[in-house]
Structure formats: structure tokens, C-alpha cells
C-alpha positions as CSV (number, residue, x, y, z in Angstrom):
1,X,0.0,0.0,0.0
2,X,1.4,3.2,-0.6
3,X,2.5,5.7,2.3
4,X,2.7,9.0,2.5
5,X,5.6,10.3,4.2
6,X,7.6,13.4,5.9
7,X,10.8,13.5,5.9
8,X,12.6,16.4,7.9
9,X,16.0,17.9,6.8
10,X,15.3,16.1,3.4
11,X,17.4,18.2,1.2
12,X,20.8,16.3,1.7
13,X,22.6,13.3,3.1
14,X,20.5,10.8,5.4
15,X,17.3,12.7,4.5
16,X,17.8,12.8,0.7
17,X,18.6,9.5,0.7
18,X,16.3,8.0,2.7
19,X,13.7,9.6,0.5
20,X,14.8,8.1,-2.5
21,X,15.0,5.0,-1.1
22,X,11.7,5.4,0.2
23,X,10.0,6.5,-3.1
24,X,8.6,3.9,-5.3
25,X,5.1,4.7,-5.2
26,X,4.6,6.7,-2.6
27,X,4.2,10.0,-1.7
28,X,7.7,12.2,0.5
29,X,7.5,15.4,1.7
30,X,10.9,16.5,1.8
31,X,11.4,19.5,4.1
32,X,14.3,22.0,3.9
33,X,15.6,24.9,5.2
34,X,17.8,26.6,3.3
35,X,19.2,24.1,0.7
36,X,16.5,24.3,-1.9
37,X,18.6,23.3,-5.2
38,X,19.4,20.6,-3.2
39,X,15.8,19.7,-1.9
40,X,14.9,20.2,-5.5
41,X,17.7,17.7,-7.0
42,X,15.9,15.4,-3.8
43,X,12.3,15.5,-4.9
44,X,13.5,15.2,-8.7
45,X,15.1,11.5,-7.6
46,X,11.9,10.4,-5.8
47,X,9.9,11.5,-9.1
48,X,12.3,9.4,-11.2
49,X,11.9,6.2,-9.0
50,X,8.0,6.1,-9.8
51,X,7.4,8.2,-6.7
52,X,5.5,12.1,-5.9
53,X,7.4,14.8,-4.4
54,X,6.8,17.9,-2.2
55,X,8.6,20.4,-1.6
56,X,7.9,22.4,2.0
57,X,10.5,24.9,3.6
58,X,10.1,25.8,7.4
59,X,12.7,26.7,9.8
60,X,12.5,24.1,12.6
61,X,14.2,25.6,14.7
62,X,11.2,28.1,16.2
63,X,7.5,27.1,17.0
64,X,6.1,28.7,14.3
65,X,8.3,27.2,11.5
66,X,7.1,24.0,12.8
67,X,3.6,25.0,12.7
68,X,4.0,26.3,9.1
69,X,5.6,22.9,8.3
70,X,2.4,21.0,9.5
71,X,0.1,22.8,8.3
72,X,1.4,22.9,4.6
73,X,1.3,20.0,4.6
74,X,-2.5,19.4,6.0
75,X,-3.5,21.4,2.7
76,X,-1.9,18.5,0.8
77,X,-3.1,15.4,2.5
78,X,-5.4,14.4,5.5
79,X,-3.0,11.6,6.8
80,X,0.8,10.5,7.6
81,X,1.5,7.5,7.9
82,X,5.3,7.7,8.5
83,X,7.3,10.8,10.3
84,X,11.0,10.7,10.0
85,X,12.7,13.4,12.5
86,X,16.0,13.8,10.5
87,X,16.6,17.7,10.7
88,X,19.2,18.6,13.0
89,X,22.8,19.5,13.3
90,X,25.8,20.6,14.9
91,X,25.8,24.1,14.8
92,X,29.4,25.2,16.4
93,X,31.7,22.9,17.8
94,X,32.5,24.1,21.6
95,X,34.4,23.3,24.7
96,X,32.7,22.6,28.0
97,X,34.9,25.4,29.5
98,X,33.3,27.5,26.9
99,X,29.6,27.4,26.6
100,X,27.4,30.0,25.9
101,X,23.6,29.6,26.6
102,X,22.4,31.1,23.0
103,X,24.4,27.8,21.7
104,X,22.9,25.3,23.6
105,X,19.6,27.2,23.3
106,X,20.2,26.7,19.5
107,X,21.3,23.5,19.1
108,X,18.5,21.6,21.0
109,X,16.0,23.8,19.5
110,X,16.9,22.5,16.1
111,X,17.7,18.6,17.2
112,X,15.4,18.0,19.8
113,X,12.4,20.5,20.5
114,X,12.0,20.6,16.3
115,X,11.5,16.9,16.7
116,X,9.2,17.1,19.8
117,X,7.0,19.5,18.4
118,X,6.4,18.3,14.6
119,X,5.6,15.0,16.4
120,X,2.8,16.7,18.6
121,X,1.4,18.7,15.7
122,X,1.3,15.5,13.1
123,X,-0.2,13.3,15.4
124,X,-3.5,13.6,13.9
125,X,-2.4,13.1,10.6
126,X,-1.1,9.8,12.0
127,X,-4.2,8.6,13.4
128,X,-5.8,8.9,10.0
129,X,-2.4,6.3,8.5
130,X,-2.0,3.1,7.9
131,X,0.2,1.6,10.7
132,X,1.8,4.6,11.2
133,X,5.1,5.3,12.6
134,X,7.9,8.5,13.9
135,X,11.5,7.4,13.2
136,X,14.3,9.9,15.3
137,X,17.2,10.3,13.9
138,X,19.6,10.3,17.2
139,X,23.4,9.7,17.0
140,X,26.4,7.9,18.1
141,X,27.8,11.0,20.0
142,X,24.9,10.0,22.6
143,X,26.6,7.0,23.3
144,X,30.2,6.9,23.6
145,X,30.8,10.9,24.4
146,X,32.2,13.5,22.1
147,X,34.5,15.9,23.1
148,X,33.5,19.6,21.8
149,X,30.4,18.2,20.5
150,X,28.8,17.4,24.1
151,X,25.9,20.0,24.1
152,X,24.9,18.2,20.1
153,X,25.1,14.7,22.0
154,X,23.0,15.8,24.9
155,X,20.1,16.9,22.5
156,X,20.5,13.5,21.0
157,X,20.5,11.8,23.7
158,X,17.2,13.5,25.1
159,X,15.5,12.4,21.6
160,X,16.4,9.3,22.6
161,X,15.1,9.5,26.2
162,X,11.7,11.4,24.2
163,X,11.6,8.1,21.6
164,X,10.7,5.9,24.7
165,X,8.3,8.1,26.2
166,X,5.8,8.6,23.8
167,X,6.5,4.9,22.1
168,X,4.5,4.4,25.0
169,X,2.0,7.0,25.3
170,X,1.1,7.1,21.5
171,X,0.8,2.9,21.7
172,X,-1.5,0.9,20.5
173,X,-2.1,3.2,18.2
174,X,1.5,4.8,16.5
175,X,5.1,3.3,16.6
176,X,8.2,5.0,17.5
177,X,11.4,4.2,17.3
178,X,15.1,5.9,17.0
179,X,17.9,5.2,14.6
180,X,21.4,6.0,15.8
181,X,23.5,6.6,13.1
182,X,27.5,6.4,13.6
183,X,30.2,8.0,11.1
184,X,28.2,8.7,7.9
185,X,30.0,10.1,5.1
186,X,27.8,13.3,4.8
187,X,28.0,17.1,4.1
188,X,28.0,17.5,8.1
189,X,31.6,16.0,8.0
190,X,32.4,18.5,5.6
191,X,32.1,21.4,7.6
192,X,32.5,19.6,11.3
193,X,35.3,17.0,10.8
194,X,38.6,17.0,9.2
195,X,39.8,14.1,7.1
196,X,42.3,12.9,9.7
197,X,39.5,12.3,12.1
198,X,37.2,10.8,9.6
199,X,40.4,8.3,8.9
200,X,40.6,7.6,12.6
201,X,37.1,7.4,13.0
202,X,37.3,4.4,10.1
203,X,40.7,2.5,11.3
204,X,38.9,2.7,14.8
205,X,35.6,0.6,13.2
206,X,35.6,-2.9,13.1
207,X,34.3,-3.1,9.6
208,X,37.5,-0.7,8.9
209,X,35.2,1.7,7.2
210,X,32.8,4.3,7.6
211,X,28.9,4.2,7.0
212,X,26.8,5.8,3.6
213,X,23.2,7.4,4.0
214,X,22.1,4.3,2.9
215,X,22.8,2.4,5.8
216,X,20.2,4.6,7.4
217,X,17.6,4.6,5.2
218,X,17.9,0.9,4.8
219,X,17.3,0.8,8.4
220,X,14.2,3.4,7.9
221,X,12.5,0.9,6.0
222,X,12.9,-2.1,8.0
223,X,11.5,0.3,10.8
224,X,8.8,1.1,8.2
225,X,8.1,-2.6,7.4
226,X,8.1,-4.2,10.6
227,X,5.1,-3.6,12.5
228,X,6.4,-5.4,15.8
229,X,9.3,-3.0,16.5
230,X,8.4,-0.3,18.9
231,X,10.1,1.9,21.5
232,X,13.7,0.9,20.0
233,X,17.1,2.7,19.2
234,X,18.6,0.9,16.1
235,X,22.8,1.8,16.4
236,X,23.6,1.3,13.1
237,X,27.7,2.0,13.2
238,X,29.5,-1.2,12.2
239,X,30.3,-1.9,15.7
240,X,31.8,1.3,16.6
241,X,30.0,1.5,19.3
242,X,28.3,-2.0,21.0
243,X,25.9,-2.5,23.7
């Protein structure tokens, strides 16, 4: 049956990605910010692979971007049946002995309370879906600690904590899950990561190398697919970090 889906942060990497991996007959929403040749390039691929793009920018980052977000899309359609939380980012790399309160305002507006809210305002577009499901996108640096990066993996890991929560609240009814991506070779490693850490990252990996986008989204879709997961964080990081 064919699903109609939002995708947050859509215009590059994981999100890009995972909506042309998702597109074969159904319908994306593929949200941006400020990357709209890129979003366009996006919604182009999921057109090409037999599926029907939209294009909706909001800035996450505020209430009333997120409000925007939802309701453009309640003029398009009457249900979701598949949220993916993917917008997010690092924003400014910063020591503990550093921080400044605008920063850490900043950075879990855009990778936590942007999640939290579009999940609160799409939930009655969910209720109208078929199986229908909200897929976080957390991170590695929750897990294992990363050093000038702390206040990003702290609003990770509270999506995390917030993915258990309402996988229970919102249950019978809607899934939720998290996906934990480790080293993905994305533009956020151009700008946040030199290519001396992204070799040590890699010679520190069991699999000796470092994850693709599609790693994720493959993991999206079994997410999508399996109606008995619920209430889990999937690390996928080829055993860079194991529980």
C-alpha cells in the first residue's frame, strides 16, 4: 500500500537519501531549510523512481516554523503514515569550558524540540495512516561521548530519552522508534570534521570503514516494514559503538 511520508532535513545526506530509497510509489514530503537546489535535485530522484514529491520549507528551529511545516502539509493530505525526524545539526563545535547559553539554546532547538514539536502537531495526521510510525534520527555522540560536541550529543540523547516516552504514550495506536547513526559520510563531515578524524574514526571501526546514507535509510524501511518494533534505538555503526 502506498504511504505517504515526511521527511525532515530532506534536502541532503541521510534525509535525501532516505527519501529516494523510500520513493517507489509513494508519496515524501521533503522538508528544507535553506538548501533548496538541493531539496529540488531530492524531490526530482523520488519523481524518477515512480514516486510524488513535495517540496515544503520551514525553519525548525522556532514554534512557528514548525507550525507552518504541518500545516502545509494538512493542505496537501489528511494523513501521515510515517514521520522521520531527520533535521538537525551541529551548529558550532565548543568546549565545556566554553559554553554560551544562545548555543545550547540553539542546538536543541533544532535537534530535539523541532523533533518534539512536529511530532505533537502531526499526530492527527497519524491517526488517519496506515500503521503509522515517527522514526528519530539520534546519534552515536549519545553513546560513547564526544568531546566539543557534548551540548549536540546531549540533545541527542534527550531524543532518545523522548523516543521511549511517547513509544508508549502514543501505543497501540502509533510506533516510535530511534535510529542512531554512527560515522556517515555526509556534508555534516564536511564542515565539522577533518579528514584525519574521519580516517581515525574508520581505522577505529571494526568493519574498517565508515557508513553511507544508505545504511540509514535501509534501516528506515525495516523500521517502516516491521510492525512489531516499537520503542527501539537501532545503532547502526559497524560496531563502533556495542551495547
Amino acid at each position: 500500500m502506498p504511504k505517504v511520508i515526511l521527511i525532515t532535513g530532506a534536502s541532503t545526506g541521510i534525509g535525501a537519501e532516505t527519501a529516494r530509497h523510500l520513493a517507489k510509489e509513494n508519496e515524501i514530503f521533503i522538508h528544507y531549510n535553506a538548501s533548496k537546489e538541493a531539496a529540488a535535485n531530492a524531490a526530482a530522484d523520488v519523481e524518477r523512481r515512480n514516486g510524488k514529491a513535495y517540496l515544503l520549507q520551514a525553519d525548525l528551529s522556532n514554534e512557528a516554523g514548525c507550525k507552518d511545516l504541518v500545516h502545509a502539509i494538512s493542505e496537501k493530505t489528511d494523513k501521515l503514515d510515517v514521520v522521520v525526524n531527520n533535521a538537525g545539526g551541529l551548529i558550532k563545535r565548543q568546549s565545556v569550558r566554553e559554553y554560551e547559553w544562545r548555543l545550547m539554546e540553539e542546538i536543541f532547538a533544532l535537534n530535539t524540540f523541532s523533533a518534539m514539536m512536529v511530532t505533537s502537531l502531526c499526530i492527527p495526521l497519524l491517526e488517519k495512516g496506515s500503521d503509522p510510525c515517527i522514526i528519530n534520527i539520534s546519534s552515536v555522540a549519545m553513546r560513547h561521548g564526544a568531546p566539543t560536541a557534548t551540548i549536540y550529543g546531549a540533545s541527542k540523547a534527550a531524543l532518545d530519552s523522548f523516543t521511549r516516552g511517547i513509544a508508549k504514550e502514543l501505543a497501540p495506536a502509533i510506533r516510535v522508534n530511534a535510529v542512531s547513526p554512527g560515522v556517515i559520510i555526509t556534508p555534516f563531515h564536511d564542515k565539522f570534521s577533518s579528514p584525519e578524524q574521519l580516517e581515525a574514526w574508520r581505522e577505529g571501526n571494526p568493519l574498517k570503514k565508515n557508513g553511507e546514507p544508505i545504511h540509514i535509510a535501509q534501516t528506515i524501511k525495516f523500521i517502516i516494514d516491521n510492525s512489531f518494533v516499537n520503542g527501539e534505538t537501532i545503532d547502526v555503526n559497524g560496531g563502533l559503538f556495542m551495547r
